[in-house]
Backbone as CSV, one residue per row, in Angstrom:
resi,resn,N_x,N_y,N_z,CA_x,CA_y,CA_z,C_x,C_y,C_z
1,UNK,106.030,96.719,83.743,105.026,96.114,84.595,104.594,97.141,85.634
2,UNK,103.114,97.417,85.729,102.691,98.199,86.673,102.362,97.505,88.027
3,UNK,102.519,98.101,89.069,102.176,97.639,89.861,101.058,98.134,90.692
4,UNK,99.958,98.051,91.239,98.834,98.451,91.571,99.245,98.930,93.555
5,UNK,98.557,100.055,94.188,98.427,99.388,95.447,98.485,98.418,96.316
6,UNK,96.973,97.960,95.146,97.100,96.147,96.223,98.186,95.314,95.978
7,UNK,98.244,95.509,94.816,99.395,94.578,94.494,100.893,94.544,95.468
8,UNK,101.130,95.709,95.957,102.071,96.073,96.870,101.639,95.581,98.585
9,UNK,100.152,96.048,98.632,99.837,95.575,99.825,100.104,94.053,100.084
10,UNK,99.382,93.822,99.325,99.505,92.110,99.277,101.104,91.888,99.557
11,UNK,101.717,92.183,98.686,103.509,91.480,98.576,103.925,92.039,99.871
12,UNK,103.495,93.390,100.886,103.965,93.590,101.892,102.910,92.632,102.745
13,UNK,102.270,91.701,102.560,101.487,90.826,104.222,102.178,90.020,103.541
14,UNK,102.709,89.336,102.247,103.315,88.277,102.164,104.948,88.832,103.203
15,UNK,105.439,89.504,102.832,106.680,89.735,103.686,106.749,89.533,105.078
16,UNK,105.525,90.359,105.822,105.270,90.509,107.348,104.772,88.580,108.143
17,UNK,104.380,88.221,107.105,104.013,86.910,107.214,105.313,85.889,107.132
18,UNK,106.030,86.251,105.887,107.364,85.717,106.189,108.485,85.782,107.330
19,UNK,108.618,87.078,107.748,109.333,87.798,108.736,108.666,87.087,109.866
20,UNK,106.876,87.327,110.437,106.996,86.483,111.624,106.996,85.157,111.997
21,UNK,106.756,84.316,110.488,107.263,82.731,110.424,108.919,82.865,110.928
22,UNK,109.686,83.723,110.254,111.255,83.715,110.458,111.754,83.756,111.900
23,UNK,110.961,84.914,112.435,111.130,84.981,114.138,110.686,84.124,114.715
24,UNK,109.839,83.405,114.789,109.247,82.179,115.571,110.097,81.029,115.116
25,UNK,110.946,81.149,114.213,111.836,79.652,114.246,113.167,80.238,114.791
26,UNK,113.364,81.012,114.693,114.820,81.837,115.251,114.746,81.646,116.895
27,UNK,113.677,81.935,117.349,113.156,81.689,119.012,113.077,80.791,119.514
28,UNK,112.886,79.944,118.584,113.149,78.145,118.889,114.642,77.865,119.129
29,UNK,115.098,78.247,118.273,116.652,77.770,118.406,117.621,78.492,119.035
30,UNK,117.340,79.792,119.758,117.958,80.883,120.357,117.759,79.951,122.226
31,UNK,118.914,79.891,122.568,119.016,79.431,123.622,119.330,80.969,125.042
32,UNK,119.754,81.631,124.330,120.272,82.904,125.394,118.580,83.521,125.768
33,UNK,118.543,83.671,126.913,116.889,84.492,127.375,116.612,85.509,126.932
34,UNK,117.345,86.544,127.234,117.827,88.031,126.849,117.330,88.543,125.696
35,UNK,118.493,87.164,124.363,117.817,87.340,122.702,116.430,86.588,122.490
36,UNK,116.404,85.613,123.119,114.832,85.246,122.890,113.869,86.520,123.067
37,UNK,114.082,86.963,124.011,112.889,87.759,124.342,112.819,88.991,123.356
38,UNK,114.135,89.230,122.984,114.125,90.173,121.474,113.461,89.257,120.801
39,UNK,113.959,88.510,120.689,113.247,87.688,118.788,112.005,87.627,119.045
40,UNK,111.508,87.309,120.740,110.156,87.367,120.599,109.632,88.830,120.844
41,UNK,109.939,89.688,120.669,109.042,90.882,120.362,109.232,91.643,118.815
42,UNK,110.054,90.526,118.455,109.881,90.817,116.684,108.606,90.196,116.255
43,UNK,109.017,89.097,116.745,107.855,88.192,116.217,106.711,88.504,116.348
44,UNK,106.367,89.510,117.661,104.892,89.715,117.932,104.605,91.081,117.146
45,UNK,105.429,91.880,116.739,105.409,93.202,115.968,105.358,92.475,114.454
46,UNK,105.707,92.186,114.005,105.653,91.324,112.697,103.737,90.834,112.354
47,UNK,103.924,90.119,113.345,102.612,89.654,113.609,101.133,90.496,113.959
48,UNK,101.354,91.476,114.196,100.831,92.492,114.404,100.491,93.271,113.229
49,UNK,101.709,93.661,112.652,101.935,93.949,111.393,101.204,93.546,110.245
50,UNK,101.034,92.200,110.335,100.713,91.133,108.970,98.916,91.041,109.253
51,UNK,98.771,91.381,110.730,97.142,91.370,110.852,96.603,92.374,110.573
52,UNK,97.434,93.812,111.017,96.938,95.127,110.144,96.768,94.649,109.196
53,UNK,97.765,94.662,108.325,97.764,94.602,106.586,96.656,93.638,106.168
54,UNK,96.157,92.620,106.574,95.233,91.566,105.888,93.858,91.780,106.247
55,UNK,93.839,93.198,107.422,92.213,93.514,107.775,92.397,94.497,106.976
56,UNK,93.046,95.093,106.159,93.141,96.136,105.449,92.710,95.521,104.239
57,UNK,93.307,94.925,103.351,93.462,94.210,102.244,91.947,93.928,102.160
58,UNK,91.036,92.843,103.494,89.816,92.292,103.369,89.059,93.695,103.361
59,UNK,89.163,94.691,103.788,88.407,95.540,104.358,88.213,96.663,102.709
60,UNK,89.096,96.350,101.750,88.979,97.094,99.962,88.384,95.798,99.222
61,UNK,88.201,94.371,100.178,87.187,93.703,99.231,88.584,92.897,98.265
62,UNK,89.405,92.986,98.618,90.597,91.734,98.013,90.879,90.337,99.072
63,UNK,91.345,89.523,98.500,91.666,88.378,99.771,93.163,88.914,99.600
64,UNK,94.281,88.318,100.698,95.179,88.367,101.363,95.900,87.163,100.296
């Protein structure tokens, strides 16, 4: 099975998309301030992440 670019791009915004769904429920349930505020700067790098990748993706004319 070959795998294309996009094909990789894509499976990496599916990941970055997973990862910052994962941090935003981890932040919910993290009671210590300290680690919240880690989990929440995963979450916003993740997120960041997953918006690069999907203006990229739209921007070669594929959907996300």
């Amino acid at each position: 099975m070959l795998f294309t670019d996009m094909d990789m791009l894509q499976d990496y915004e599916k990941d970055t998309r997973m990862a910052a769904l994962s941090y935003r429920l981890a932040e919910l349930e993290t009671i210590d301030p300290n680690l919240r505020s880690i989990i929440q700067k995963a979450g916003q790098s993740s997120s960041k992440s997953n918006e690069k990748c999907i203006n990229l993706i739209l921007s070669k004319g594929d959907r996300p």
